[in-house]
N, C-alpha and C positions, 0 to 999 in steps of 0.2 A: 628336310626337317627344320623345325622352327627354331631360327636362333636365340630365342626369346627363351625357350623353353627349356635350353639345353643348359642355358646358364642355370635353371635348378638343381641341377644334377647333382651335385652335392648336396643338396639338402637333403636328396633323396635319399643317397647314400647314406646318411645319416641317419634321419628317420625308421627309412624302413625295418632296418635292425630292432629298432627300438620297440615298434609296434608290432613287428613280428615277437619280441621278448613278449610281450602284453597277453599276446594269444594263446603263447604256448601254453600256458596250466591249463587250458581247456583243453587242452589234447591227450589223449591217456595212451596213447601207440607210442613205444620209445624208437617205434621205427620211422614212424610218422617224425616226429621230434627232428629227428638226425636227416630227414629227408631236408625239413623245412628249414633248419640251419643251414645248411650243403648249398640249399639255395636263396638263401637272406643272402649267405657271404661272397658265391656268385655273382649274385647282382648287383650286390654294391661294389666287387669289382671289377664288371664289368663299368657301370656309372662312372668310377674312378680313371678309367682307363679312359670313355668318352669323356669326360672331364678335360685330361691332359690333351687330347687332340685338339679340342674345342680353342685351347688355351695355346697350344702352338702355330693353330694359324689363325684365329682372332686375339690376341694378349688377352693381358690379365684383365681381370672386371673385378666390378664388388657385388654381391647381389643382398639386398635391403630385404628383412624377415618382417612382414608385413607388413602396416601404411606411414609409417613415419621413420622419416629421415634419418640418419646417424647426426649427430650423438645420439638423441633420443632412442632409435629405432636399432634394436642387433643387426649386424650384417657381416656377411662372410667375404673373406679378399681371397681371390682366387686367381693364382698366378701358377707359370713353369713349376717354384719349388714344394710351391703345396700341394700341386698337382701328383708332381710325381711321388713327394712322400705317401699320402693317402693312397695312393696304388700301390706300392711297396708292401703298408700295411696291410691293406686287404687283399693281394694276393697272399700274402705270408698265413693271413688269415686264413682264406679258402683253402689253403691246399693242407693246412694241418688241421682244419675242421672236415675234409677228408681223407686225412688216414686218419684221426679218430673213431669213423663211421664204425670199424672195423673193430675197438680193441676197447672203448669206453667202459663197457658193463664191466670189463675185467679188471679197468683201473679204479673206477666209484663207485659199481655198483646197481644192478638195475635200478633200483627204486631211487638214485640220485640223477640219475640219466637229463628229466625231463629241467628240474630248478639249473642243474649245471648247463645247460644252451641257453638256458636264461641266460645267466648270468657272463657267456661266451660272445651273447648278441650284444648286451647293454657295454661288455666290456671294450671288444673292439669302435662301435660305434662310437662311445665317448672317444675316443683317439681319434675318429676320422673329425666328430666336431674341433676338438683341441687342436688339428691340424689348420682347418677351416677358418676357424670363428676371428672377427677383427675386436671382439670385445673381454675385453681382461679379466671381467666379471665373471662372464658366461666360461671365459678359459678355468677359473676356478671352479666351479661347477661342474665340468666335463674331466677335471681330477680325483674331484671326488669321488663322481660318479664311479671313474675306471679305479681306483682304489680300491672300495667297498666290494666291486665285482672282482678284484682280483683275487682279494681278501676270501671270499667265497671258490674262486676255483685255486687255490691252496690248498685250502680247508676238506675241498669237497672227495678225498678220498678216505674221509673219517678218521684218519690215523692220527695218535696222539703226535709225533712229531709234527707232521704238517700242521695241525690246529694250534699248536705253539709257536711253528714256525712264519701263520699267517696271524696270530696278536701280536708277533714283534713285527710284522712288517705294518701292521695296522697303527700301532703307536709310533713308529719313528713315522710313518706317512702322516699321521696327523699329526705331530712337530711340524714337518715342513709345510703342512697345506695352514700350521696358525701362522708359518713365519710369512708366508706370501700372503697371506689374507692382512698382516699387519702392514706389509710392504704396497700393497695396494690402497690402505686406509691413509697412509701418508700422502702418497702420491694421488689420490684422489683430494687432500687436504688441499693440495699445492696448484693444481692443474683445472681443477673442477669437472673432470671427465673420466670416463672409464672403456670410451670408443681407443682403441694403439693408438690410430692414427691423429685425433684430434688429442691425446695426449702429447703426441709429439710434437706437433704445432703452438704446443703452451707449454714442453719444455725448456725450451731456451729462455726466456722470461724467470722461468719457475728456478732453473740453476742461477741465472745473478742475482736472484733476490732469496731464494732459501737453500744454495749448497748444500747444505748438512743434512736438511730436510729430504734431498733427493736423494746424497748417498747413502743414508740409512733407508731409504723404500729399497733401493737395486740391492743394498747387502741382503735386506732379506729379501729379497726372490731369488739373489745369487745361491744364498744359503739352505732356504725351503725347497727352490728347483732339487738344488746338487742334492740335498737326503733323498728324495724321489727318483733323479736321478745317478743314484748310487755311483755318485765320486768320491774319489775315495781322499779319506778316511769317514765320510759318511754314509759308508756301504754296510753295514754292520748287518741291515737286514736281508740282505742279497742272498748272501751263501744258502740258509736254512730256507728260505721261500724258494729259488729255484730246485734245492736238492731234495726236498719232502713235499714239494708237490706232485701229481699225479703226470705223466709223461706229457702229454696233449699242452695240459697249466706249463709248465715247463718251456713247453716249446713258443708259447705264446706268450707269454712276460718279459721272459727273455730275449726274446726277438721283435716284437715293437712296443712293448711297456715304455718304459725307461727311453727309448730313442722318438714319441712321441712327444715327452717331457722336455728334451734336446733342444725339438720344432720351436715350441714352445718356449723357451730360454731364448732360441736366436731370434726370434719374434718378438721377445721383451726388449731383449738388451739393443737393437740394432733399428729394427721398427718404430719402438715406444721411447726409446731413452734417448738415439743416435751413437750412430759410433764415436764421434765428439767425446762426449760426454763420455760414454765408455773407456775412451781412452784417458782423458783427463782422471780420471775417476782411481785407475790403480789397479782396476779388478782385474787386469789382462794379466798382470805377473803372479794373481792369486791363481789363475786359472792353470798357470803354465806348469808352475811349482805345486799343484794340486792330480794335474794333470800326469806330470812326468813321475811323482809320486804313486798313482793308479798303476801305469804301466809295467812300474819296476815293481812293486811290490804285488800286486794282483798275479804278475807273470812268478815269483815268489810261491806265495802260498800257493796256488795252481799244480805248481812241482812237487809240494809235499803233499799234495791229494791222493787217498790209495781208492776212494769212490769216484769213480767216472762221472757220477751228474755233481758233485764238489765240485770237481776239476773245473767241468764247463762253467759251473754258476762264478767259481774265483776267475775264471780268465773272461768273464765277462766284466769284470771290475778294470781287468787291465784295456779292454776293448775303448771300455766308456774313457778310460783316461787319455786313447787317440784323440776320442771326438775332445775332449775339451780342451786338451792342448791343442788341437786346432783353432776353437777358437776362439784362445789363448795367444795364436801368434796374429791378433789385430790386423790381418790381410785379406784380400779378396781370397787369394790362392790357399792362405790356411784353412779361412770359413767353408770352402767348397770342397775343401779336403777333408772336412768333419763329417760334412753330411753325406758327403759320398760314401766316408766311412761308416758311416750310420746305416746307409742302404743295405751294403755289402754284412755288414753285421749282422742284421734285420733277418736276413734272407739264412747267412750261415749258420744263425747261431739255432735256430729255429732247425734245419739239416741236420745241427751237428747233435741236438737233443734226441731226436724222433733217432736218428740211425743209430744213436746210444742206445735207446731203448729196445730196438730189436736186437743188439747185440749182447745184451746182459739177458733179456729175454729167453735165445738161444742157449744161455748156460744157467740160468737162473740165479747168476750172482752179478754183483755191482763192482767190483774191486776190477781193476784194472791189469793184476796180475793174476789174476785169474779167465781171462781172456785171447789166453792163449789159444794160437790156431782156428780163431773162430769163426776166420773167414773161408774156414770149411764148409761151413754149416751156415753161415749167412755172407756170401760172396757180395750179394749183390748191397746190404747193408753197411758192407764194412766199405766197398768201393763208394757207396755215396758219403762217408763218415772222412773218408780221404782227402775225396774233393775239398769237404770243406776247412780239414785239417790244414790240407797244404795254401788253402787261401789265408786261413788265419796266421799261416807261418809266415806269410810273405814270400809266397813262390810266381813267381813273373807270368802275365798275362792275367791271372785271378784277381779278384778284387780288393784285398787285404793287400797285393804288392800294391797296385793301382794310388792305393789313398794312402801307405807309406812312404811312397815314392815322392807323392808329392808334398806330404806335411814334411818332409824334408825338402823340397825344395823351398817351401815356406820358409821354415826353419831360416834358413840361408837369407832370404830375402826380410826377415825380419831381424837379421843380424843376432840370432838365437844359437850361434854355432854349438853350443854343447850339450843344446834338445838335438842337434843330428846323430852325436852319440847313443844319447837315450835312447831313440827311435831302435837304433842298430842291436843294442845289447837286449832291448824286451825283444825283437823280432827272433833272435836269437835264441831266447827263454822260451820264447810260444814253442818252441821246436823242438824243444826239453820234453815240454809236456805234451803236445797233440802229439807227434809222431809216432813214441814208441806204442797207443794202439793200435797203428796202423803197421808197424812192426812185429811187432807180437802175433797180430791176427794172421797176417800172411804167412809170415816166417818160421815163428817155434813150433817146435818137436814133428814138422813138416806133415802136420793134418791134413787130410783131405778128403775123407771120408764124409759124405753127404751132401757135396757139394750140388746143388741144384733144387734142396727141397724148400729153403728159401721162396722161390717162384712157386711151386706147386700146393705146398701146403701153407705157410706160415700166411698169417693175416686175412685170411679165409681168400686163398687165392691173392690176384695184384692188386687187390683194392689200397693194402697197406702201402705197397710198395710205391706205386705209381705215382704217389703227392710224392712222394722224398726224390723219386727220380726228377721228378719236376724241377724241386727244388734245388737238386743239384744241376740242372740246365740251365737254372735261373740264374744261378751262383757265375756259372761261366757266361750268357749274355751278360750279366751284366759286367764283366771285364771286358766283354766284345764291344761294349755299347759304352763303355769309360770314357769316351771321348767325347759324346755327345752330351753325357750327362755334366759332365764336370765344366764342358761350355756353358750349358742353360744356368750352372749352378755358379758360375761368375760372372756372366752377365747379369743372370739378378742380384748377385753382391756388389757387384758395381757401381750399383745405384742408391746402398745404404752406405755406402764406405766412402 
C-alpha cells in the first residue's frame, strides 16, 4: 500500500462521517439510516486503527490540508497519542452505535431516527478532528461543532427534562467556547499565529515581553476547556445532560465527549504554551486542588444518588478530577497516567451506561433499590455492568487500578504526598457507590427466576448484547495491554516535558 496515502487516513476518518451526515436526509429507510451509520463508524475505526499502526512503525508525521504550507495552510500532527485516542473514540463509537441499532425508535422515536445519526455522525467526527487537527482555530470549530450535535442528541428524546437539560449544557458550553475564543485572540495578539506549533516557537519571545498577556490567554482556555470539560466545580451541566438524555446520548458524551476536550487541553498547555511555561505559570496547583476536589466531592454526591444514570453522570465528575490531577502533578508519569485514565474511562463509562439501561429496562424503573435480584432476569447485563464497576473501583489488573496506581506513583514523585491519600479515600467512595448494584443484583431476596431470557429475547436477540460484551473485553485488553500503552504514552511526554 502506498505510504503516501496512508498518511490520509485521518482525514478520512474525519470526513467521511461528515459527508455521510450530508446524505443522510435523502434517505427515508430508518433501517437504511442505522445501516449506513453502523458503517461510517466502522470505518473510521477501522482508518483509526490503520492510523496507529502506520504510526508505530513509521512515527509521527504531519499531513498539510491542501497547497500551502503551515502556518498558512491547516494541517494534522499525527503521532502514537493521537493515534491511539482517536481509535479509543471511534471504537467506543462503533460499538454503542450498534447496540443502538436495536432499541433507538424506543428511545426517540421513529420519526427522530434519521436527524439523530445526523447528528451521531457530525458529533463523533468533530472529536476525531479535535484530536487531529495542529491548528487552534480549526480546534475551536470542531467544539463547536460537537457541542451543538451534542446539544441535539440530549435533546432528541423530546422530553421536557432533557430539552432543559440540553439549554443548560448549551449555555455553560458557550461560556467556555467565549472564554477560549478570548484566550485565543490574546494569544494570537502576542504570537502572530494560530498553527500549536509555530505558536510555540514564538512563545518564548512572547512570555519576556508580554507575561500577563500570556497568562491571561492559558487562564482562559484553562477555564473554557475545564466548563466543557466538566471539572469540577465547573460541572454544573453534567448531571442533568447525562441523566435526561436518551441511553445511546448517554453512553457517548459521557464516554468520549469531555475526554476529547482533555486531548485537547494537553495539546494547548504542553504543545502550544510548553511545559515551562506551564509550570512557571501556577496552573499546575490549580489543577491539583481542582482536581482532588472533583474526586472527593463527585465520589460524594455519586453516594447520595437513588437514580442509576445520576450516579453514573456524578461519578463521572469524579473520573474527570483523575485525569486532571494527573495533569496537575507536572510529570511525564502523571501526564500518562491521565490519559490512560481517559482511555479506560472512555471505554467503561460508555459499558457502565448501556448495561444500566438494560438493567432498569428489565424492571422498568431507574432507582437503584429497586434493582433488586435483577441479575435474574439480566445475567449477562449485570455481569458486563460489574466488569466495569470493579474497574472504576480500583480492582487490580483492570484499568481504573492501572492509572490509580500510577497517579500515585506520580503523586510521590511530584513530592504531592497527600494527593496519595486523596487517590485512596475516592477509590474507596467509588465502592460505596458502583458496587452495591452489583450486590443487590446478584444477591437480594435470592432471584432467579428467568435467568437466560436476556440472550434469547431482550434487544431483538444479541444484536444488543454483543457491543456491551465487546466493550467489556475492551475494558480488560486494555488493563492487558497497560503496559504498552502507558510506554507510547511517556515516551511522547518526554519530549514536551
Amino acid at each position: 500500500m502506498d505510504m503516501e496515502y496512508c498518511k490520509s487516513f485521518p482525514v478520512f476518518a474525519l470526513l467521511m462521517p461528515l459527508m455521510i451526515s450530508f446524505a443522510m436526509p435523502l434517505i427515508k429507510s430508518n433501517r437504511a439510516i442505522k445501516k449506513l451509520s453502523a458503517a461510517s463508524s466502522g470505518a473510521s475505526m477501522t482508518l483509526c486503527a490503520l492510523t496507529l499502526k502506520y504510526v508505530v512503525v513509521h512515527g509521527a508525521y504531519k499531513y498539510k490540508m491542501g497547497h500551502f504550507e503551515a502556518p498558512l495552510g491547516i494541517e494534522f500532527k499525527v503521532g502514537p497519542f493521537e493515534a491511539i485516542m482517536a481509535l479509543t473514540f471511534t471504537v467506543v463509537t462503533f460499538l454503542v452505535v450498534m447496540n443502538s441499532l436495536s432499541r433507538i425508535e424506543e428511545e426517540i422515536g421513529n420519526r427522530n431516527v434519521q436527524i439523530y445519526f445526523v447528528l451521531v455522525n457530525i458529533f463523533y467526527a468533530s472529536l476525531v478532528g479535535m484530536v487531529f487537527t495542529n491548528d487552534i482555530f480549526n480546534s475551536f470549530v470542531f467544539i463547536e461543532v460537537s457541542t451543538l450535535a451534542a446539544c441535539g442528541m440530549i435533546a432528541a428524546n423530546g422530553k421536557g427534562q432533557s430539552i432543559v437539560a440540553a439549554i443548560k449544557y448549551l449555555v455553560y458550553s458557550s461560556i467556555g467556547s467565549g472564554l477560549v475564543l478570548m484566550g485565543m485572540a490574546f494569544l494570537y495578539s502576542v504570537t502572530g499565529n494560530l498553527n500549536i506549533d509555530f505558536i510555540n516557537s514564538e512563545m518564548a519571545a512572547a512570555w519576556l515581553e508580554y507575561e500577563n498577556v500570556v497568562l491571561i490567554s492559558m487562564a482562559l482556555f484553562v477555564f473554557g476547556l475545564g466548563i466543557k470539560g466538566a471539572i469540577f466545580p465547573l460541572h454544573v451541566w453534567m448531571p442533568d445532560a447525562y441523566a435526561f438524555a436518551n441511553h445511546t446520548s448517554s453512553a457517548l458524551i459521557a464516554g468520549i465527549g469531555a475526554k476529547a476536550i482533555v486531548v485537547l487541553l494537553v495539546k494547548v498547555l504542553y504543545s502550544m504554551y510548553g511545559a515551562g511555561i506551564v509550570a512557571q505559570s501556577g496552573l499546575l496547583n490549580v489543577f491539583v486542588v481542582l482536581g482532588v476536589s472533583g474526586m472527593i466531592m463527585g465520589s460524594i454526591f455519586a453516594i447520595f444518588q437513588s437514580d442509576i444514570k445520576r450516579m453514573l453522570a456524578y461519578s463521572s465528575v469524579a473520573q474527570m478530577g483523575y485525569i486532571f490531577l494527573g495533569i496537575g502533578m507536572g510529570n511525564v508519569l502523571g501526564l500518562a497516567a491521565a490519559m490512560f485514565h481517559a482511555i479506560g474511562h472512555s471505554v467503561t463509562k460508555a459499558s457502565l451506561f448501556l448495561s444500566a439501561a438494560n438493567l432498569t429496562e428489565a424492571e422498568g424503573k431507574e432507582r437503584i433499590d429497586e434493582l433488586e435480584a435483577v441479575g435474574g432476569r439480566r445475567p449477562v447485563s449485570l455481569g458486563i455492568y460489574t466488569v466495569g464497576a470493579l474497574s472504576m473501583a480500583g480492582i487490580p489488573l483492570l484499568p481504573g487500578f492501572i492509572s490509580k496506581w500510577n497517579l500515585s506513583i506520580a503523586s510521590i514523585e511530584a513530592g504531592r504526598n497527600m494527593v496519595l491519600a486523596a487517590i485512596i479515600i475516592s477509590s474507596l467512595l467509588n465502592c460505596i457507590y458502583y458496587l452495591p448494584v452489583a450486590i443487590k443484583g446478584y444477591f437480594k431476596k435470592n432471584e432467579v427466576a428467568g435467568i437466560g431470557i436476556e440472550l434469547c429475547r431482550h434487544d431483538k436477540a444479541a444484536l444488543g448484547i454483543l457491543p456491551l460484551a465487546l466493550l467489556s473485553f475492551a475494558i480488560i485488553g486494555i488493563g492487558i495491554l497497560s503496559g504498552e500503552i502507558m510506554d507510547a504514552f511517556r515516551l511522547e511526554f518526554s519530549k514536551l516535558m
